[in-house]
N, CA and C atoms as an extended XYZ file, in Angstrom:
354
Properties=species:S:1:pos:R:3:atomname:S:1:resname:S:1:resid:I:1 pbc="F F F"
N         0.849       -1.175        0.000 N   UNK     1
C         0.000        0.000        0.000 CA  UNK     1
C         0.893        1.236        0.000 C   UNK     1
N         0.623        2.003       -1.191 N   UNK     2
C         1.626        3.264       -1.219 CA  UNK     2
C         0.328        4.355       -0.025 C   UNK     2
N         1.611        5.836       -0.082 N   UNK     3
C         0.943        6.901        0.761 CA  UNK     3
C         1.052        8.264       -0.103 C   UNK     3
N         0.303        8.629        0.024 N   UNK     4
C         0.392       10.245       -0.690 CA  UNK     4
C         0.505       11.319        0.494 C   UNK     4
N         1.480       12.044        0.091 N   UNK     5
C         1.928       13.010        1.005 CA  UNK     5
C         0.427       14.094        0.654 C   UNK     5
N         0.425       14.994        1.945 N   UNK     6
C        -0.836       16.163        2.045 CA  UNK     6
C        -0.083       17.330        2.009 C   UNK     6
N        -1.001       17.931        1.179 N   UNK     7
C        -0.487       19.493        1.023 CA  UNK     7
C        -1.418       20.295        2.098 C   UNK     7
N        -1.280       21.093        3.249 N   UNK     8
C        -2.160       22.165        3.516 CA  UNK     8
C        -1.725       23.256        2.828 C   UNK     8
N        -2.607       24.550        3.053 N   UNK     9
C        -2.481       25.984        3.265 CA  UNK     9
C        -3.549       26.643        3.908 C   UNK     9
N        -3.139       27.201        4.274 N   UNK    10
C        -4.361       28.322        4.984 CA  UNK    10
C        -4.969       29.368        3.820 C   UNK    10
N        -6.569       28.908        4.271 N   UNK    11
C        -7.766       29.817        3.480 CA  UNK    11
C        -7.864       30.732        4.286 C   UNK    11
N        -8.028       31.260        5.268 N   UNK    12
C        -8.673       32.464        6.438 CA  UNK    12
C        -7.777       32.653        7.178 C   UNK    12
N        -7.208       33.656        8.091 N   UNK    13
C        -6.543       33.590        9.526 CA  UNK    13
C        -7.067       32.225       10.294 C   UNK    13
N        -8.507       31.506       10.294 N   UNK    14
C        -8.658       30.550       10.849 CA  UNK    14
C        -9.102       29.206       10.127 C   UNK    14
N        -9.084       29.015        9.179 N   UNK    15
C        -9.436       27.977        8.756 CA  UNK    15
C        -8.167       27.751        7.388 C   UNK    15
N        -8.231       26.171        7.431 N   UNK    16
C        -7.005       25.495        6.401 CA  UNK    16
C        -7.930       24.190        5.911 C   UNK    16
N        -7.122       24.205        4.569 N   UNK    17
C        -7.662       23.058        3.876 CA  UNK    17
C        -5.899       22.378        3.767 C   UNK    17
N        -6.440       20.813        3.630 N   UNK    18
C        -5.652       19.877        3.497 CA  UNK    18
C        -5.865       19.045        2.571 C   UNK    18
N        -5.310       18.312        1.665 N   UNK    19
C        -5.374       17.585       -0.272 CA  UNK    19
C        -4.964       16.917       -0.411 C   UNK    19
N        -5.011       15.821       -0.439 N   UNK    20
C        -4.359       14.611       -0.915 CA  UNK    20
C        -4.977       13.970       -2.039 C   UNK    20
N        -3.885       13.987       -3.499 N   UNK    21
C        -4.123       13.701       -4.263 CA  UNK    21
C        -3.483       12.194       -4.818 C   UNK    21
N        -4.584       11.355       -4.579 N   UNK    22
C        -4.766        9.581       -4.475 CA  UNK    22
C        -5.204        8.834       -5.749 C   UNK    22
N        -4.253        7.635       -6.098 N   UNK    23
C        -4.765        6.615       -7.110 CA  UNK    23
C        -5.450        5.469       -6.390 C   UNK    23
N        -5.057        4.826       -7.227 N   UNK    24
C        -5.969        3.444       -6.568 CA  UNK    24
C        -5.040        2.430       -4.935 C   UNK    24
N        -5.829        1.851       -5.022 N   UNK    25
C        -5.007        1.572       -3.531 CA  UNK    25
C        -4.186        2.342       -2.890 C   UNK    25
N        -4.552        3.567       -2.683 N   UNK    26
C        -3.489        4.688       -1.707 CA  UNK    26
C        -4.006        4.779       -0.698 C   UNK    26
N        -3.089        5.123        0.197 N   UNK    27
C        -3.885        5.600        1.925 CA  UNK    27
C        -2.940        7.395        1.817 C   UNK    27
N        -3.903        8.005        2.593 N   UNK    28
C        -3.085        9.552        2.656 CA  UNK    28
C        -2.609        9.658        3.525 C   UNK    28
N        -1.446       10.575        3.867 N   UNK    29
C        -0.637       10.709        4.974 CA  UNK    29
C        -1.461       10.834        6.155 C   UNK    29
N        -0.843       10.401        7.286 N   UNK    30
C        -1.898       10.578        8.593 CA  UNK    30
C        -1.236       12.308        8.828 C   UNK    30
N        -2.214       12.937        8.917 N   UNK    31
C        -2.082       14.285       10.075 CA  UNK    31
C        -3.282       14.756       10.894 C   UNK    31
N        -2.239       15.480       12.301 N   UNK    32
C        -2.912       15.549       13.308 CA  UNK    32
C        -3.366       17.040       13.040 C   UNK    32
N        -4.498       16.960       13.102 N   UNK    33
C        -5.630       18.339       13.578 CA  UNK    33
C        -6.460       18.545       14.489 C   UNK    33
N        -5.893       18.076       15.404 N   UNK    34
C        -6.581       17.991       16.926 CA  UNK    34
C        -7.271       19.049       17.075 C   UNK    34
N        -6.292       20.475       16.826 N   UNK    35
C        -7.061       22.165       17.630 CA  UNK    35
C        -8.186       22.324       16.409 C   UNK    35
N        -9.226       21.517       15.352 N   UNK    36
C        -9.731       21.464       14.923 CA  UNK    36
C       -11.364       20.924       15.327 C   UNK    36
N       -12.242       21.593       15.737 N   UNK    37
C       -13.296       20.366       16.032 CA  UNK    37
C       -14.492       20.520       15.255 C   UNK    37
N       -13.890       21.664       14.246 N   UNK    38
C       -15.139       21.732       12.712 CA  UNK    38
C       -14.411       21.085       11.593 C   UNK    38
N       -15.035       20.502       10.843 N   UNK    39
C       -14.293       19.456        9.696 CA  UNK    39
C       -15.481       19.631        8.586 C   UNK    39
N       -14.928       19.208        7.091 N   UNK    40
C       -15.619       19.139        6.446 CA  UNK    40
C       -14.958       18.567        5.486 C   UNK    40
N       -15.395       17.275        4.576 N   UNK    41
C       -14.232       16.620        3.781 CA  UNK    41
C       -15.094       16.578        2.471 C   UNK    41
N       -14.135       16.277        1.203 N   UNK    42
C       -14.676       16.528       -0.188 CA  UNK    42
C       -14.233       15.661       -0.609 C   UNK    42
N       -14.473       14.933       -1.718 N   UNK    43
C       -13.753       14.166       -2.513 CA  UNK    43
C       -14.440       14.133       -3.999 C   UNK    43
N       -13.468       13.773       -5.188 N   UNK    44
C       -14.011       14.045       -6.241 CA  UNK    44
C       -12.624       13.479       -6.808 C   UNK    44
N       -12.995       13.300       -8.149 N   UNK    45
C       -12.454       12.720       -9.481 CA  UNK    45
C       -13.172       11.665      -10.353 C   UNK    45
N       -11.871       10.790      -10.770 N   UNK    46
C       -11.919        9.657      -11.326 CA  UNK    46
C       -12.025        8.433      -10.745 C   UNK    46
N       -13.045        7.796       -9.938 N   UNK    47
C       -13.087        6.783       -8.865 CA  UNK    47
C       -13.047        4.907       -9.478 C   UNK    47
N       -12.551        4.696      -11.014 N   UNK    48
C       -12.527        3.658      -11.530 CA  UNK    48
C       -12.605        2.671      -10.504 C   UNK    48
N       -14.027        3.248      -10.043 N   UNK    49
C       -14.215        1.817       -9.384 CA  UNK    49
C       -13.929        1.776       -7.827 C   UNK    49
N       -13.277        2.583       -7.852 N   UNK    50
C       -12.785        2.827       -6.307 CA  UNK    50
C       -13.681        3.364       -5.108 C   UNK    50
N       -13.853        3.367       -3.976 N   UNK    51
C       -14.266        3.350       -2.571 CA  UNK    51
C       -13.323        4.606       -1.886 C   UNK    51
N       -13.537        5.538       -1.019 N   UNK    52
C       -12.541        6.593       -0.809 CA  UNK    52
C       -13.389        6.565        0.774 C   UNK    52
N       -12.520        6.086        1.888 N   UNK    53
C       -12.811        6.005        3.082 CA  UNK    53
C       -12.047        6.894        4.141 C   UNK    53
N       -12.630        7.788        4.783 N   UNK    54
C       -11.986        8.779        5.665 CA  UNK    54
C       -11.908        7.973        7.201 C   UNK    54
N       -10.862        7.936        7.878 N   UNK    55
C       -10.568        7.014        8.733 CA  UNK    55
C        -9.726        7.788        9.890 C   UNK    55
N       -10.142        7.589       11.236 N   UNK    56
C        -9.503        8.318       11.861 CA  UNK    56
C        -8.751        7.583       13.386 C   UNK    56
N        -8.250        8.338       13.905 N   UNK    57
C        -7.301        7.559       15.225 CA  UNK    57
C        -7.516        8.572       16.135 C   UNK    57
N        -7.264        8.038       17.736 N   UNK    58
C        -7.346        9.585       18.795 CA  UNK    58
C        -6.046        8.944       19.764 C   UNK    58
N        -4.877        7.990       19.259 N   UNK    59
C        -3.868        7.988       19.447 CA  UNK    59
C        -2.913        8.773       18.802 C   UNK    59
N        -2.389        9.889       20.309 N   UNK    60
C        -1.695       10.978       19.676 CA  UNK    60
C        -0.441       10.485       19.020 C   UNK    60
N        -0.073        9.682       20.153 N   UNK    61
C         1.814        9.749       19.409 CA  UNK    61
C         1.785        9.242       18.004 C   UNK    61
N         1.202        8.072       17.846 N   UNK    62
C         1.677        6.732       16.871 CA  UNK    62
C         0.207        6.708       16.483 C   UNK    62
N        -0.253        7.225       15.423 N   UNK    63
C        -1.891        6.937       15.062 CA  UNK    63
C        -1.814        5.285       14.688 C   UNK    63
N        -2.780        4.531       15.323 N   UNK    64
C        -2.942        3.539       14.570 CA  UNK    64
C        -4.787        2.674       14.944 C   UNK    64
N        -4.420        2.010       14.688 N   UNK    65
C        -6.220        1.015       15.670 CA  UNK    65
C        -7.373        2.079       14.618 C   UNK    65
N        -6.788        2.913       12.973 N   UNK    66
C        -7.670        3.507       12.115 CA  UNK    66
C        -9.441        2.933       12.214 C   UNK    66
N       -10.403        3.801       12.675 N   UNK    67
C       -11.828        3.748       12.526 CA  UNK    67
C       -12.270        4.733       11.591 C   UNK    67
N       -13.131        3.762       11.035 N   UNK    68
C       -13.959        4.366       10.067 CA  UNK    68
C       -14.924        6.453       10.346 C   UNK    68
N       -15.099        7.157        9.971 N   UNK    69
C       -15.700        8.551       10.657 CA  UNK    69
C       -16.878        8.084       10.107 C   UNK    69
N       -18.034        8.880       10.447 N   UNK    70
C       -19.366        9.475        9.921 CA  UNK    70
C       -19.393       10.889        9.861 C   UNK    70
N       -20.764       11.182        9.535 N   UNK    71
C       -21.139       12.491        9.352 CA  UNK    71
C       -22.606       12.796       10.497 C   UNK    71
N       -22.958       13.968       10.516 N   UNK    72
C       -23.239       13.936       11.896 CA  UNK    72
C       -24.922       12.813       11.981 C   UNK    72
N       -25.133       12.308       10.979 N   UNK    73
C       -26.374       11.677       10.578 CA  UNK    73
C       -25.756        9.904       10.972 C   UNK    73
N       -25.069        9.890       10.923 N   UNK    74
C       -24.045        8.575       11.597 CA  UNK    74
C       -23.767        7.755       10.202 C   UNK    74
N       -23.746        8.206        9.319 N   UNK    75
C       -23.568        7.447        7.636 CA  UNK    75
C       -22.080        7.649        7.733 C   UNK    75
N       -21.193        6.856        7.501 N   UNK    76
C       -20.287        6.365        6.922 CA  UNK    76
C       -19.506        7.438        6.191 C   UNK    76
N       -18.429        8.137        6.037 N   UNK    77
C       -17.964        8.270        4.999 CA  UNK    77
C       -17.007        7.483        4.606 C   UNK    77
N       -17.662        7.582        3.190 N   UNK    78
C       -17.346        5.779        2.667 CA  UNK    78
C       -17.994        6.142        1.306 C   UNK    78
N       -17.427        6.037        0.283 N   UNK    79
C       -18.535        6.225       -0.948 CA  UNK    79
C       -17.535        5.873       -2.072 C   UNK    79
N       -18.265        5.894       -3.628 N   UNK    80
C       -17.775        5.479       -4.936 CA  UNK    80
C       -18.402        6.747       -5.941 C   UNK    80
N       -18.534        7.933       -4.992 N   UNK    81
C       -19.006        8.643       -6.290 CA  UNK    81
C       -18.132        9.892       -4.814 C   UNK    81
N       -18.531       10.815       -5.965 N   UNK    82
C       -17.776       12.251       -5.109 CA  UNK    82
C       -19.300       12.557       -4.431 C   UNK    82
N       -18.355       13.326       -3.060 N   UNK    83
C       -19.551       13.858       -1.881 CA  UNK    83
C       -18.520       14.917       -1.089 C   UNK    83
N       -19.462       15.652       -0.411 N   UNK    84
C       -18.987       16.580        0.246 CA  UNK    84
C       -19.904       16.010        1.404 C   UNK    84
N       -19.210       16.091        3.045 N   UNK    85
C       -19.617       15.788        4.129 CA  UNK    85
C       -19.359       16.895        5.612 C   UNK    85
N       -20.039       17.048        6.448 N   UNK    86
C       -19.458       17.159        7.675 CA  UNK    86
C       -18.803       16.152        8.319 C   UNK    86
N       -17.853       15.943        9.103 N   UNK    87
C       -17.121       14.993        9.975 CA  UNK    87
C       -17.664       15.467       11.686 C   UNK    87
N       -18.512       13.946       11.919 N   UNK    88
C       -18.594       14.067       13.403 CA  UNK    88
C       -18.055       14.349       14.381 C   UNK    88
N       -16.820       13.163       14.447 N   UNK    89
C       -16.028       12.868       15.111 CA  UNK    89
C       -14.664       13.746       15.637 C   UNK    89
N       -14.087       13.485       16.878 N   UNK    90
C       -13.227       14.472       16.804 CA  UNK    90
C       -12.091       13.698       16.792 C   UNK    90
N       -10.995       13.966       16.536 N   UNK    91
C        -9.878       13.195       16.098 CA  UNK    91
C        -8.680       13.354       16.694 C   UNK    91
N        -7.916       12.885       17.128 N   UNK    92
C        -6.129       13.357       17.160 CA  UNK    92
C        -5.532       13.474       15.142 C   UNK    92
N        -5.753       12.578       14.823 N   UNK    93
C        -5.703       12.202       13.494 CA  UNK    93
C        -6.611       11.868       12.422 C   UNK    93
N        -6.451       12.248       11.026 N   UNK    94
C        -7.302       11.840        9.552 CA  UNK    94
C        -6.576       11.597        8.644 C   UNK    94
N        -7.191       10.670        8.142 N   UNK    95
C        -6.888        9.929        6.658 CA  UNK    95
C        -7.655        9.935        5.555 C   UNK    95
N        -7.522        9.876        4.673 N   UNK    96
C        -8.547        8.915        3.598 CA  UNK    96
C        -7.458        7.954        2.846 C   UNK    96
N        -8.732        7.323        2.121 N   UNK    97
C        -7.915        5.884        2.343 CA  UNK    97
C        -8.651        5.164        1.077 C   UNK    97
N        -8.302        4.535       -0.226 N   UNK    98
C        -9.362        4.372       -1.117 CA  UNK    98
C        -8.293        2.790       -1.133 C   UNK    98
N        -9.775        2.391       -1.977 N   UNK    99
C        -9.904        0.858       -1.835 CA  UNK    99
C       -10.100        0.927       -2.999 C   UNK    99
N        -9.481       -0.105       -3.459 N   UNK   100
C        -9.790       -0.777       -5.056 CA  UNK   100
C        -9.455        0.262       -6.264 C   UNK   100
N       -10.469        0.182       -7.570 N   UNK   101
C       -10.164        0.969       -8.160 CA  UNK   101
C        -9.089        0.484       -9.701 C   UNK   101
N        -8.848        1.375      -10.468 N   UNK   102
C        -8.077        0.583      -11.430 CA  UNK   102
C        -7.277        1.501      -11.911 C   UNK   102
N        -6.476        1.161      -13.014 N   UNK   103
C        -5.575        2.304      -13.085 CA  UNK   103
C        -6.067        3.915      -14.042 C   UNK   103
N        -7.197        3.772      -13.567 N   UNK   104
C        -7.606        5.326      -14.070 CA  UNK   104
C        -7.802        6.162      -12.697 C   UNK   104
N        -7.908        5.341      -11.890 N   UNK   105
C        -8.457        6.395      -10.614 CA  UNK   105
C        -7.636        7.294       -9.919 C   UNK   105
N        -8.165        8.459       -9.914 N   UNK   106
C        -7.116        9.989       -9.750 CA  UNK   106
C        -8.295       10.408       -9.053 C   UNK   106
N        -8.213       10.566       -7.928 N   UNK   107
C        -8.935       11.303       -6.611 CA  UNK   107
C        -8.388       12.396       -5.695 C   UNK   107
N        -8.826       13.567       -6.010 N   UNK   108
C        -8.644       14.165       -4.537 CA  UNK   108
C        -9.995       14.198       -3.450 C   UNK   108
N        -8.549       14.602       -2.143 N   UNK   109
C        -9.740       14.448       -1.046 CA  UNK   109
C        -9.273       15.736       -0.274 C   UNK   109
N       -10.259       16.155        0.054 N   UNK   110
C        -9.613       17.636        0.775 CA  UNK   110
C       -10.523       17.562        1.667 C   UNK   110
N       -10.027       18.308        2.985 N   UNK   111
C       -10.290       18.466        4.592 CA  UNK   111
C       -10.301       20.053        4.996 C   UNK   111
N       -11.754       20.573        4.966 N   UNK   112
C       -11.423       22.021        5.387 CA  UNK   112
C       -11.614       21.764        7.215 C   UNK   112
N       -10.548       22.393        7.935 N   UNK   113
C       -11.179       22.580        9.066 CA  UNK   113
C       -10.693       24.435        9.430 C   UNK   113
N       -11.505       24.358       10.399 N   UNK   114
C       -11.593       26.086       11.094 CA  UNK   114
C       -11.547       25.622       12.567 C   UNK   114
N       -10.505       26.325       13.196 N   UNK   115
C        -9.947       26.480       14.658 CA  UNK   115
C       -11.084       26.984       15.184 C   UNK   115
N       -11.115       25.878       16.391 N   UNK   116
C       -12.266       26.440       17.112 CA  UNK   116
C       -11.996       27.427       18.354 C   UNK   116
N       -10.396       27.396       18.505 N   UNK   117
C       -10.061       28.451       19.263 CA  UNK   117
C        -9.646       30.213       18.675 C   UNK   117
N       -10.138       30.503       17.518 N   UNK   118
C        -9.925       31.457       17.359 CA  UNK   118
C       -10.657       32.611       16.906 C   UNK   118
């Protein structure tokens, strides 16, 4: 299983988006956005087939023991077509993570969050 490195930048003094741009069987880099507890994730492209699963950990040091997130309706994000979601859950760490797929599939997944301390 390869990894795709994440690009952030900051949209606002308080809010940043994060991108990871994924083929088929990729997992995205784990990063921590803990001082985050508004989320909102996107995904879109070419999904040949592919599954694009946002997955999260609340082990700070060493993320691992990855669970599946929802949205605040308790559905899964988990899908084969592009969606835009809220994220329930609060996290030490996020991923996405696509399954299957063939060699056309070119996905991004982007993570806006906004500091809730500021």
């Amino acid at each position: 299983m390869s990894t795709a490195a994440v690009k952030t930048r900051t949209v606002d003094g308080a809010a940043w988006v994060a991108q990871w741009d994924l083929v088929q069987s990729e997992t995205g880099d784990a990063e921590s956005f803990v001082w985050s507890a508004d989320k909102t994730v996107q995904v879109f492209g070419t999904f040949g087939g592919a599954t694009v699963v946002w997955e999260g950990s609340c082990l700070a040091l060493t993320p691992t023991d990855w669970q599946g997130l929802s949205d605040p309706q308790g559905v899964a994000l988990s899908s084969a077509t592009a969606y835009l979601a809220s994220v329930s859950e609060v996290v030490t760490h996020i991923r996405p993570r696509v399954i299957g797929g063939d060699g056309s599939t070119a996905l991004t997944c982007a993570l806006l969050m906004r500091a809730t301390n500021k």
